[in-house]
N, C-alpha and C positions, 0 to 999 in steps of 0.2 A: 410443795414449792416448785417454781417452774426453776427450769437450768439453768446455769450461767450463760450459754455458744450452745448451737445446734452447726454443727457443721456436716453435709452430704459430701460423700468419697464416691459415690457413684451413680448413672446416673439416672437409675429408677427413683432412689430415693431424696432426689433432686428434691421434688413435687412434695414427699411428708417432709421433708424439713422445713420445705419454705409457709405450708398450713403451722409447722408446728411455731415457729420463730413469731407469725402473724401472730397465733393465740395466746400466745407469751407476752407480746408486745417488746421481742429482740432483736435486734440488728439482723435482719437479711433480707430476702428475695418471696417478693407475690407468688401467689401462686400461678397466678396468669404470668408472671414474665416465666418464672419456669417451666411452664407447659406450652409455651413458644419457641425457648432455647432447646427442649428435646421434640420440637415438631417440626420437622424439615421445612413441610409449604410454609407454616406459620413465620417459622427464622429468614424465606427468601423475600416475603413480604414486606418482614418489617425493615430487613435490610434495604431493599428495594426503596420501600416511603423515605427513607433515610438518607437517600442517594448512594448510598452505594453501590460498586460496580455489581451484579448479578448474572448467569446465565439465561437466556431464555428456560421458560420452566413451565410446567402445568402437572396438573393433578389428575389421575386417574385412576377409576375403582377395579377390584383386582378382577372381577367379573368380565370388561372389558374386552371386546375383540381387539388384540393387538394387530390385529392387520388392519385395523381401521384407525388407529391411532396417530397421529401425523407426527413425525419426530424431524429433529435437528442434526444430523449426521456429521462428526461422531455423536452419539446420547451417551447419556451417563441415567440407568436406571435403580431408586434406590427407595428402598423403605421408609418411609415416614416419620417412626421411632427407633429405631434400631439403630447400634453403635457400632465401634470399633469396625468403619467398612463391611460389616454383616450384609449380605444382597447387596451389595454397590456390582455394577457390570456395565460395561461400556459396550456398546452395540455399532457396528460400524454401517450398517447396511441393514437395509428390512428382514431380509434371513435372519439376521441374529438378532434384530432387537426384536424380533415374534419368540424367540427360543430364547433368550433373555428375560422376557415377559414372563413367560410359564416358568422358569424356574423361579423367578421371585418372587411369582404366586405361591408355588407349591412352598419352599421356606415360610409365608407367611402363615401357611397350615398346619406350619408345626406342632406338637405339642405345648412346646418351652414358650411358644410365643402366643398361643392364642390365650393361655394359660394367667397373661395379662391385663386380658380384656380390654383392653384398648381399640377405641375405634379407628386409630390411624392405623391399625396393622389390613385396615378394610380395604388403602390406597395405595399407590406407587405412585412417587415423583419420578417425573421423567423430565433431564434437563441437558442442553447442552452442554459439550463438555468444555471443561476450562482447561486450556495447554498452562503449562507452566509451572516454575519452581512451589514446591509445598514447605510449608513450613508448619510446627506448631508452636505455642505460644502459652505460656503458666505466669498467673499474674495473679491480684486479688483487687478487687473494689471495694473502697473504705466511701460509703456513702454515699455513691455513682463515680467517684474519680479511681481511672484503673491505672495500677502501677502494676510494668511488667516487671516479672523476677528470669524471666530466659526466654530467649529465640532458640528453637531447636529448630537445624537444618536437619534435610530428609532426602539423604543424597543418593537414595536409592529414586531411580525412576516409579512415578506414579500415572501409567498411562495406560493400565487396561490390559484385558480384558477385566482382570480385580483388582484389588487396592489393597491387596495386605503392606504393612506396616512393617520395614524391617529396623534401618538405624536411625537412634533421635542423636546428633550432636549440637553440642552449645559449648561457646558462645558460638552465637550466626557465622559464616562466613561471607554474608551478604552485607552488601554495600550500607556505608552508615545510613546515607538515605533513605534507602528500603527497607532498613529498619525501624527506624523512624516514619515512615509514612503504613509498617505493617502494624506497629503502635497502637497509634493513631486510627488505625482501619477497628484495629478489636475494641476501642477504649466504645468508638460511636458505634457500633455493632452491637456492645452491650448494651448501651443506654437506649438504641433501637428496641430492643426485646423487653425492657425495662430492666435490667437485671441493676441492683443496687450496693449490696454488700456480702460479702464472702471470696472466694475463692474462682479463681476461671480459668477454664480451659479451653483453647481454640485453635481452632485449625484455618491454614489458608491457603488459598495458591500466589504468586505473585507472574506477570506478566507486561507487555509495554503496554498494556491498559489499565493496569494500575492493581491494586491486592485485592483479590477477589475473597472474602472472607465465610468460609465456609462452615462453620458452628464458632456457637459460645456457649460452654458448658456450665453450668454454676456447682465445677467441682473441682479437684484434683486433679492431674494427670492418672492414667489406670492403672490398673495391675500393681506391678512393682518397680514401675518406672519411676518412682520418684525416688528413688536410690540414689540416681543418676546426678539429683539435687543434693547440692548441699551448703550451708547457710554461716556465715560468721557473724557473731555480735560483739565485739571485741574479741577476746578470745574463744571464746567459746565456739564450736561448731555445734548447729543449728539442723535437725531434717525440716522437710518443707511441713513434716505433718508437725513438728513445734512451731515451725512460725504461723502456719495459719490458724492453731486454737490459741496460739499468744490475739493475733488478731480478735479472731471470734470471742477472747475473754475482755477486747477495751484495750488490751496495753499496747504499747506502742512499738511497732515496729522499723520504725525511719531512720535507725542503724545498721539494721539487719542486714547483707548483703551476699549476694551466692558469691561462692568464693572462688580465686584468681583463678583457678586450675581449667585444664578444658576437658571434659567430662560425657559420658555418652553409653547406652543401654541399647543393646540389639534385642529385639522382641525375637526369639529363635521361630521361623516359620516349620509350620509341620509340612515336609517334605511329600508325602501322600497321602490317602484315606485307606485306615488297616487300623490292626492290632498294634500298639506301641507294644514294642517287647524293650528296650534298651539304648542305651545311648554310651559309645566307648571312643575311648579320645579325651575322655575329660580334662584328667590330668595333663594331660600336654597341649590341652586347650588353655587350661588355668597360668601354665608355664608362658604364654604369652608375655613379654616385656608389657604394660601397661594397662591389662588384664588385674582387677581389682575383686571378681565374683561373679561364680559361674554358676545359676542355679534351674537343675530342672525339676520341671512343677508338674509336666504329668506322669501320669501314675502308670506303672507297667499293667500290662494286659487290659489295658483299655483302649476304645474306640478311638481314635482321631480324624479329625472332619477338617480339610481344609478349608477358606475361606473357597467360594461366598457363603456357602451355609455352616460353616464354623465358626466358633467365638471366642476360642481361648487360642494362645503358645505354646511348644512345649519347655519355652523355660526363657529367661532371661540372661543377657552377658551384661556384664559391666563393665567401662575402662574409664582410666582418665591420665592422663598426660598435659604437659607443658604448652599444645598446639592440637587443634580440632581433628586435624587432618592425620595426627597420627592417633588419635585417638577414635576414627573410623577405620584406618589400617587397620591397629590390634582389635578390633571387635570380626571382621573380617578374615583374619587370618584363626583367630580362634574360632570361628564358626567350622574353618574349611576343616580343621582338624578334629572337629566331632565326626562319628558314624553313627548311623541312626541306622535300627534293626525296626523296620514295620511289615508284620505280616499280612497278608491279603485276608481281607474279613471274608469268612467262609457263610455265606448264603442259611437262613435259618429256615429249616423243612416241616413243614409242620406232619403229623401223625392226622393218616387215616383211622 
């Protein structure tokens, strides 16, 4: 018997959910809209047909002589299928965006990544950059109409040379208009890509040209960032991963609502490339006023890779408080009081 919901939490397995829902005959997502939503040139296109604002943009094979490449200064150069900022680098000048090029070739060589088989991982988009505030955005489509469930502000600077991910707070602290018109940018963003039903995740920037919407995901927020959510239906409090398989099972969820409190997850950025050996400070991280869960996810005596060719944290903070703004404070102040112990990766020799 097929399932009741097929829901994708990430975002390789976007693509078999959306085949597997087809073959079902269940509520969700083509497999062509979601192999457009995880394909960078495919997502600028369709946004583009759509009228939406875009950067200038083109596609290029990784083979390519980047000094023959003609770019938009600043660029923003970035992988095809690849997430969480993975190879994104901003190139100011032909110096760097030729040594930008060659490193996001060489990531694209990876093992973990060719290991995919995917033929986007054969290109790089190379696109102007977009100035301006970023936001993301968690919402769900009930049959092409999208209801957002939170604006996360991203009040860390996102300008380059990488793009790691530090604090998500909600609600927005942007203008009800902006919020309102960044709505409205993801709702036709999705319906651009074809995306129909399930769950969405999006990212933007905003600007005086108006919200430049930079993915639609047909999933969840990552990680364990969805902590950060949390859900009321009369009494009851709600995670985002019950409201969206209430969803994906038919029931209704048009009581549901994230609740008054102001709430927010710092992704902990890995400080260098070494040996994780330890993390101390905790407990008087934890002691933080508004500090809710401090949890670290990587594991001692292993590798750590910052971005651009890293793809995980080493751990998560939590807080939530009365007001946004101190609920970026406490994640902030608890970060400063963690110490991270990384040893230098000692070079491997091989035997004559």
């Amino acid at each position: 018997m097929p399932p009741d919901a097929v829901v994708a939490v990430g975002d390789r397995p976007t693509l078999l959910a959306a085949m597997a829902t087809t073959a079902w005959g269940i509520p969700g997502n083509s497999a062509e809209a979601a192999g457009r939503s995880r394909n960078k040139l495919a997502a600028r296109a369709a946004f583009a047909a759509a009228g939406l604002p875009v950067p200038s943009f083109a596609c290029v094979g990784v083979d390519a002589d980047p000094r023959r490449i003609t770019a938009e200064f600043p660029a923003v150069l970035k992988p095809l299928a690849l997430s969480g900022s993975r190879g994104v680098i901003r190139a100011d000048n032909p110096d760097e965006f030729v040594a930008a090029f060659e490193r996001v070739t060489r990531l694209l060589q990876l093992p973990d990544v060719r290991l995919e088989r995917d033929e986007a991982h054969d290109y790089v988009l190379v696109e102007s950059f977009i100035p301006g505030e970023e936001y993301a955005i968690e919402g769900v489509l009930t049959h092409g109409a999208f209801r957002s469930f939170a604006i996360f502000d991203k009040p860390d600077p996102l300008d380059g040379p990488f793009f790691e991910e530090t604090i998500y707070v909600t609600p927005s602290r942007a203008a009800a208009t902006a919020q309102e018109a960044i709505i409205a940018a993801v709702g036709t963003a999705a319906r651009a890509l074809g995306l129909q039903h399930g769950p969405v995740h999006a990212e933007c920037r905003v600007n005086a040209r108006g919200v430049y919407v930079l993915e639609v995901a047909p999933r969840p927020i990552g990680g364990l960032c969805s902590r950060a959510l949390r859900f009321r239906d009369g009494g009851r409090m709600l995670s985002l991963e019950e409201v969206l398989l209430r969803h994906a099972l038919g029931q209704s969820i048009a009581r549901v609502h994230r609740e008054d409190t102001a709430s927010g997850v710092m992704m902990i950025p890995i400080p260098a490339r070494g040996v994780f050996r330890s993390v101390g400070g905790v407990d008087e991280a934890r002691a933080v006023p508004g500090i809710e869960s401090l949890i670290i996810t990587a594991k001692a005596d292993t590798v750590l890779t910052p971005l651009p060719e890293g793809r995980s944290y080493l751990g998560f903070i939590f807080a939530s408080d009365s007001r946004p703004d101190r609920v970026e404070a406490a994640l902030r102040e608890a970060h400063r009081r963690l110490q991270f112990t990384v040893d230098r990766e000692l070079p491997l020799v091989g035997h004559q």
